[in-house]
N, C-alpha and C positions, 0 to 999 in steps of 0.2 A: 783877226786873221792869223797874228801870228803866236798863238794861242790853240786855234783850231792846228793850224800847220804842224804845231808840236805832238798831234795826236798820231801822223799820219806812220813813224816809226815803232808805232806799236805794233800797226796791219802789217806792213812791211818788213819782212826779212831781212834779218835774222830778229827777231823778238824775245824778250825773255819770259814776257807771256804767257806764249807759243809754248815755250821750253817748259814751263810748268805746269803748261796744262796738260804734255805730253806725257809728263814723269809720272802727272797724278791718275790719267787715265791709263797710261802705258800703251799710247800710240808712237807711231814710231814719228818721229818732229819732222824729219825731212817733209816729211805729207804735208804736215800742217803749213809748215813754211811754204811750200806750194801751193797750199789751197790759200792763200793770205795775198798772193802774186797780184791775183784780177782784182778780187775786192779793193787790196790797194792802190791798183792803177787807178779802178772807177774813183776812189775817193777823190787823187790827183784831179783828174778828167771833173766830177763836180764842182771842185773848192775852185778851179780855174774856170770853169762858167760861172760860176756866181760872180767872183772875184769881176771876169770881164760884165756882166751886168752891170755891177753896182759902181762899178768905176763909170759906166759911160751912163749912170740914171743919176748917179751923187757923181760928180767930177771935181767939186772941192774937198773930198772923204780922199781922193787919192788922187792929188797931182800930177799932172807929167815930169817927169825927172828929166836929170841932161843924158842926152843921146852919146853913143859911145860907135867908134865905129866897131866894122869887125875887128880889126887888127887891135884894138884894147880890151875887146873884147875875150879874145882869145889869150892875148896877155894875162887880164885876170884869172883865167882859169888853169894857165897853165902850173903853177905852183900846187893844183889840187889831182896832179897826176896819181902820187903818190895813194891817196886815199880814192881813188878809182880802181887805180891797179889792185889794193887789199879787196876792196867792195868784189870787185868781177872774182878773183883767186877764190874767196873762201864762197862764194855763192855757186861758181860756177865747180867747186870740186865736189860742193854739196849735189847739185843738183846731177851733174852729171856720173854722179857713182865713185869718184874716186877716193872720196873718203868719207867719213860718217858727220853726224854733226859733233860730237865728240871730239874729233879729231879736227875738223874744221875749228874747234875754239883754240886750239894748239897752235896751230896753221897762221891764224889769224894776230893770233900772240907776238911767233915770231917774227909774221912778216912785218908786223908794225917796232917789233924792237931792231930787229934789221935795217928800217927805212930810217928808223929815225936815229942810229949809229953813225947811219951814209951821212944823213944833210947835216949832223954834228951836232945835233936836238938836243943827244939824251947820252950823259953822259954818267958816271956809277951812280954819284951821290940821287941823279935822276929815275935812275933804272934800279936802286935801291928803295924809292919812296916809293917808287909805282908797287915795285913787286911787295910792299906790307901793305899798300892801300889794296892791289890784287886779293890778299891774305884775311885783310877784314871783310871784303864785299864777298868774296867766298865762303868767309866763315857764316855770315848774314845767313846770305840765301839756300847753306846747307841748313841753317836751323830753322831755316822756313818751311824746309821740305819736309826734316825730321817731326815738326810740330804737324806738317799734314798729312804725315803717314799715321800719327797717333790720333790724330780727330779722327783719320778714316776709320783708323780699327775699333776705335769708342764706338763709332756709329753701327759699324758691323756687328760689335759683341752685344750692343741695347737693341739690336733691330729694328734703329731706327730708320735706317734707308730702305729696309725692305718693306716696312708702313708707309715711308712717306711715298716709293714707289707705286704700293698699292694705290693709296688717297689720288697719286694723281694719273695713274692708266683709270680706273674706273669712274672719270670725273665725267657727268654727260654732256660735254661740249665738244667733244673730239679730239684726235692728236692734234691740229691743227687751233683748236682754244686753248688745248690745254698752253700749247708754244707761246701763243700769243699771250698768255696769263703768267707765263714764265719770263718771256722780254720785258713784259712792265712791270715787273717785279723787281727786274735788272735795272729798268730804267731809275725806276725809284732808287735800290740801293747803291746805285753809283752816284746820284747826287749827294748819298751822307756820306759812305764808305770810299776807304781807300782802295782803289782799283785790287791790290794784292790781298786785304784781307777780305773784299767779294768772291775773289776767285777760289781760295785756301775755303771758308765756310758754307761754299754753293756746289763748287762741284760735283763733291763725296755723295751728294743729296741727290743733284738735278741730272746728271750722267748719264747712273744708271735707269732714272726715268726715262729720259727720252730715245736711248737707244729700246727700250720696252716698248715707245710708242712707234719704233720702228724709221727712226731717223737717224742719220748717219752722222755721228763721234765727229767724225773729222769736222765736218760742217756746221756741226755745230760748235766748234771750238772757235771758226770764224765767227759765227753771231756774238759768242760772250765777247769774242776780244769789242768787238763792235761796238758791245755794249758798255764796256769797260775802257772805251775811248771817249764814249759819250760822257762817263761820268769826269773825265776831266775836263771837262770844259762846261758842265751842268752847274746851274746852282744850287745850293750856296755851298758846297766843298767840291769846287773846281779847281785842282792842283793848278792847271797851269794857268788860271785868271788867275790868281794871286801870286805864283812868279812872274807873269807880267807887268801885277801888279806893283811890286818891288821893286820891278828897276824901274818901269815910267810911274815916278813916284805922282806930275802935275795931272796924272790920270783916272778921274774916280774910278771907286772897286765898280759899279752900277753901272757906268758907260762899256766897261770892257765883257759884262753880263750882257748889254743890248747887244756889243757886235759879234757875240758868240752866237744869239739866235738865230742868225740866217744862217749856220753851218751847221748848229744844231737840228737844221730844217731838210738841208742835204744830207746829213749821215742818219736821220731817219727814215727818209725817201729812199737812200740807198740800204739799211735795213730791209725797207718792206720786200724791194726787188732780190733781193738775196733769201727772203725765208718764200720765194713765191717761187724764184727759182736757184735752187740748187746745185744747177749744174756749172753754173758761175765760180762756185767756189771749187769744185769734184771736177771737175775737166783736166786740170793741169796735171791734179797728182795722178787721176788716170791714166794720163800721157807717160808721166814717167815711172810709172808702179806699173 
């Protein structure tokens, strides 16, 4: 479960995904992040039916825990104002026009070096480490980009994308096989590949296919992520079975693989419903585009 749980920040805005898949196709991310809104809520909305099934069919897989009233309730949560108020600020200036997502990472920046000056958090020697840890993960994910700008233009200059686009518009199963022969492609490569080098060596390739077969970029940026959810939690290179695995060390690798398959069961059900209907994921950024 909470394994599955870990994936649900990748659908969910703001993603860095999202942000790559933008950069590499040159959509503009606010969309994406939009179109990612519903599918993530469904996921929420599935993983909590199942969750309530299987608590009330197995009832010794998940306990009853001790009861809390409201008034501790609301105690607990209170301390997590702070990272509500960031969440709503940089979501809500994204969505509503006031700034870009660009500028949203800024935003977002200061208002957690702000909050965390207030509560007495973060103080140089702390807002010193972050800002070189800031400095390496930016360094990272710009030579991620840089390396995907040059695969693209390799493919562009060998012609490979415009062969591999022919091979699969002209394939006689339809846009609709061809898609389907694409997601189980995906299914496959996210059980061996790491979510980020699926995305970096598929794109450049599959993109421009499927906008040829007359399906819509943005929408389908939510299937890869979909798909690219799946494979952490797919066997046998499921990232985050084996960080769960590491910390419940009394927990075999095998047992945390069975209780992945019931959600692995949901996020394909919710797959089908998203490539059947589209307007699930193309409604929101409608709304605001």
């Amino acid at each position: 479960m909470i394994a599955a749980g870990g994936t649900l920040g990748i659908m969910i805005p703001p993603s860095v995904i999202f942000v790559l898949y933008g950069i590499m196709t040159e959509i503009e991310i606010t969309e994406l992040f939009a179109a990612g809104v519903i599918p993530g809520l469904m996921a929420v909305v599935f993983y909590s039916l199942l969750i309530s099934y299987l608590s009330k069919k197995y009832p010794h897989l998940l306990p009853r825990g001790e009861k809390f009233s409201w008034a501790e309730r609301w105690h607990s949560v209170r301390g997590l104002w702070a990272i509500f108020f960031l969440f709503l600020m940089v979501l809500g200036g994204i969505y509503s026009g006031i700034f870009t997502v660009q500028e949203a990472a800024g935003v977002g920046a200061i208002g957690a070096l702000v909050i965390g000056v207030i509560r007495g958090q973060l103080r140089m020697p702390e807002i010193r480490g972050a800002l070189v840890q800031a400095l390496r993960v930016s360094s990272a994910i710009m030579l991620i980009v840089i390396g995907a700008y040059l695969f693209g233009y390799f493919l562009t200059v060998t012609q490979f994308t415009q062969n591999a686009v022919e091979f699969l518009v002209e394939l006689p199963i339809g846009a609709y096989g061809v898609l389907t022969l694409i997601m189980l492609c995906y299914l496959v490569l996210g059980a061996v590949m790491d979510e980020l080098a699926m995305l970096l060596l598929t794109v450049p390739i599959v993109v421009p296919a499927i906008v040829a077969l007359g399906f819509d970029p943005v929408w389908f940026g939510v299937i890869l992520v979909m798909a690219v959810t799946l494979g952490l939690i797919s066997p046998p290179v499921g990232m985050n079975v084996f960080v769960i695995n590491s910390i419940a060390r009394d927990v075999p690798l095998v047992s945390i693989y069975k209780g992945t398959l019931p959600f692995i069961s949901m996020d394909i059900i919710r797959l089908i419903i998203l490539c059947a209907f589209p307007a699930l994921s193309l409604w929101l950024p409608g709304i605001l585009t």
